[in-house]
C-alpha positions, 0 to 999 in steps of 0.5 A: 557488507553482509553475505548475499544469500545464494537464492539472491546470487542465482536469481538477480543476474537471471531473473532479475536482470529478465525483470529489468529489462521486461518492465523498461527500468532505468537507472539514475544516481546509481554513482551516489551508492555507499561502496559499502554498509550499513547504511538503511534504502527507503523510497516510495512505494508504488509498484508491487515489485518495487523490492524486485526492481531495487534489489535486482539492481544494485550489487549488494543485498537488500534485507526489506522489512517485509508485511507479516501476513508474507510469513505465514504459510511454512512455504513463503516463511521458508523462502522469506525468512531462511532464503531471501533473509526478509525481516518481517512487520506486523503492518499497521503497528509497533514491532519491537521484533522488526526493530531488533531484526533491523539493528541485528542487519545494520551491525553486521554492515548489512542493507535494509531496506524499508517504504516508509509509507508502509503500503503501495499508494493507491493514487501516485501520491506518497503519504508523508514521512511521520515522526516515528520513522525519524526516531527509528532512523536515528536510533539506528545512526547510520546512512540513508539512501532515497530513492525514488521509484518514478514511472512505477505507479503509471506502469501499474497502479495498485488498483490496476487489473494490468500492467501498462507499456512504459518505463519505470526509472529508479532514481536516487535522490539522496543519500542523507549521512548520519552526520546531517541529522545527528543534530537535528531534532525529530520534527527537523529530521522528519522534514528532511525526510519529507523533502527528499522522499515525497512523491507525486506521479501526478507531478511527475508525469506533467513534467514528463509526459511519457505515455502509458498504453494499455487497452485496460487503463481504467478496468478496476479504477473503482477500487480507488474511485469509490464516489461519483462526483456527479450524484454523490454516491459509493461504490457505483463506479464501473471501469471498462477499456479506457472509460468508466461510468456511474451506474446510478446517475450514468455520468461517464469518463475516460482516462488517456495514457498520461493518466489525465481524466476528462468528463465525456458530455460535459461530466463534472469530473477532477482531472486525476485520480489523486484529485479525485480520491482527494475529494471522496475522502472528504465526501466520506468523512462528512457522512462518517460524522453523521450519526447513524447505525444505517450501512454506509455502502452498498453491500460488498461480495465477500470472497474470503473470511480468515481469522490468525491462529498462531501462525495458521490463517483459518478460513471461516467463510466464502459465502459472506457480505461485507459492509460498515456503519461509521463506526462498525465493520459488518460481516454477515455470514451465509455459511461458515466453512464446516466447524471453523467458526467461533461465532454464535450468529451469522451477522458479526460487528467488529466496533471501530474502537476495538481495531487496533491496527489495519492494512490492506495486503495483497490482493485487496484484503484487509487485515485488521486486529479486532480484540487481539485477534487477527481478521482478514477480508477479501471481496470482489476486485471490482469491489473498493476495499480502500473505503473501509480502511479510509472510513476506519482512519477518519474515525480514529483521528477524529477519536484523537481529535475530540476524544470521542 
């Protein structure tokens, strides 16, 4: 194994071994470990301390593959990269540093640890392994743990405002040996991987059906349900105790703590959150086809405007609204932080076909690369920022499809 730096042995028999036991986690299939290195940890990614909780407990160091955005005050890239030795990603695309970063690890028999998915599920439901994550697990030839994080996206949905009360079981599924895949072709090992790495909550908590109990379980539930399946609108959703309601049709539900939705006088409703956000996805991808110029949304509250230099984040606004076409972003200023702006008007448009990658990092904002330069936009928590990425991805595979 590679050395476990000196932060990791001061803080995982202390504060990782309170946040074990804080947040209720269990363990499972700890016996299938590899006794030693390299071998690489993958599992879904549901909860924000996903990294803490499978660090914490296990006996050896775990290198994660980490978001660049995490690296870019001297303070955090201190603690990340020179204490906690995390290896960083640009989200969202190809980094050929990662990949060295990650093979540098493994030679010395060290852990890496990475989520596939590359972001935290918004709905419970992991998204599928593609084939990139099977070439790069094969160019590395070593063993792969899966893990599943069961419990954890229950316990706090990413979209959640609070933690609910329930366990949290980190279950190993599998370990996959280099011998099981040497032979197998990418579409073959890719579907291996998916057998063992896909993950449900929904599914999960039907067989479990443990309960979650918060008195805020639907509070922000509209950063993922952005459509009413009543009226048809967005961003009309509001979410308060363990009920939420359409502001402009006032159709209402409520949300119990096995995270099951039902309609309250006879709402049309989809009994979870995963159905739900899978029909809005198709409700926005009929009006993404539509040609107009006209803002799809209701106008967002911005909260903060940034633009990367280097390795320096520059606030450009706070006094901002934000919107999008189908096949634009738009940001229209009310006032640029003094002589921080590189922008002749006050309304700016980011074209779709410009965007070379996008994530949502933490706290809800979004991080794209426009022209090669790196943006980011927060705006309000009781605001979706989910709908921009979603509406961005439909455009871009309908660019694959049909080469428009």
């Amino acid at each position: 194994m590679s050395k476990t730096p000196w932060l990791i042995k001061l803080v995982r028999p202390t504060y990782g071994k309170w946040m074990l036991h804080h947040y209720d986690v269990r363990l499972e299939g700890y016996e299938k470990l590899p006794q030693k290195g390299p071998f690489l940890v993958i599992g879904n990614h549901t909860h924000i301390y996903d990294p803490v909780f499978l660090s914490s407990s296990t006996p050896f160091h775990i290198h994660w593959v980490m978001g660049a955005y995490l690296f870019k005050t001297k303070l955090l890239n201190f603690i990340f990269d020179k204490l906690v030795k995390g290896i960083s990603k640009q989200q969202g695309k190809s980094d050929m540093h990662t990949i060295k970063a990650m093979r540098e690890t493994l030679s010395h028999n060290g852990v890496v640890g990475f989520f596939p998915e590359g972001t935290r599920t918004w709905d419970g439901d992991s998204t599928p392994v593609n084939d990139a994550t099977a070439k790069l697990i094969r160019l590395f030839r070593v063993p792969v743990v899966v893990f599943h994080l069961e419990g954890a996206y229950n316990s706090k949905p990413r979209w959640a405002s609070e933690r609910r009360k329930g366990p949290i079981i980190l279950k190993v599924v599998k370990v996959i040996q280099k011998e099981d895949f040497e032979h197998k072709s990418i579409k073959e090992l890719t579907s291996l991987l998916n057998s063992s790495l896909t993950f449900s909550a929904d599914k999960w908590q039907k067989k479990s059906h443990i309960p979650y109990k918060s008195t805020n379980r639907a509070k922000w539930i509209e950063q993922v349900l952005y459509a009413c399946p009543s009226c048809s609108s967005f961003s009309t959703i509001e979410g308060s105790k363990d009920t939420f309601k359409c502001n402009n049709c006032h159709s209402s539900w409520q949300m119990n703590e096995f995270d099951e939705i039902k309609g309250i006088n006879e709402t049309p409703f989809y009994p979870s959150v995963a159905l739900w956000h899978t029909w809005e996805q198709s409700l926005l991808e009929e009006l993404a086809k539509k040609e107009s110029s006209v803002p799809l949304f209701t106008t967002d509250d911005g909260l903060l405007f940034q633009c990367a230099d280097g390795n320096k984040l520059i606030v450009l606004s706070k006094n901002f609204s934000f919107n999008a076409t189908n096949r634009t972003f738009i940001v229209h200023v009310a006032s640029f932080m003094k002589g921080q702006t590189c922008f002749s008007e006050k309304t700016i448009v980011f074209n779709f076909d410009a965007i070379s990658s996008i994530i949502i990092n933490a706290k809800s904002t979004l991080e794209f690369t426009h022209a090669s330069r790196i943006y980011r936009v927060r705006i309000k928590p009781a605001q979706s920022i989910l709908k921009y990425v979603e509406l961005y991805h439909i455009y871009l595979d309908s660019y694959l499809k049909e080469g428009i």
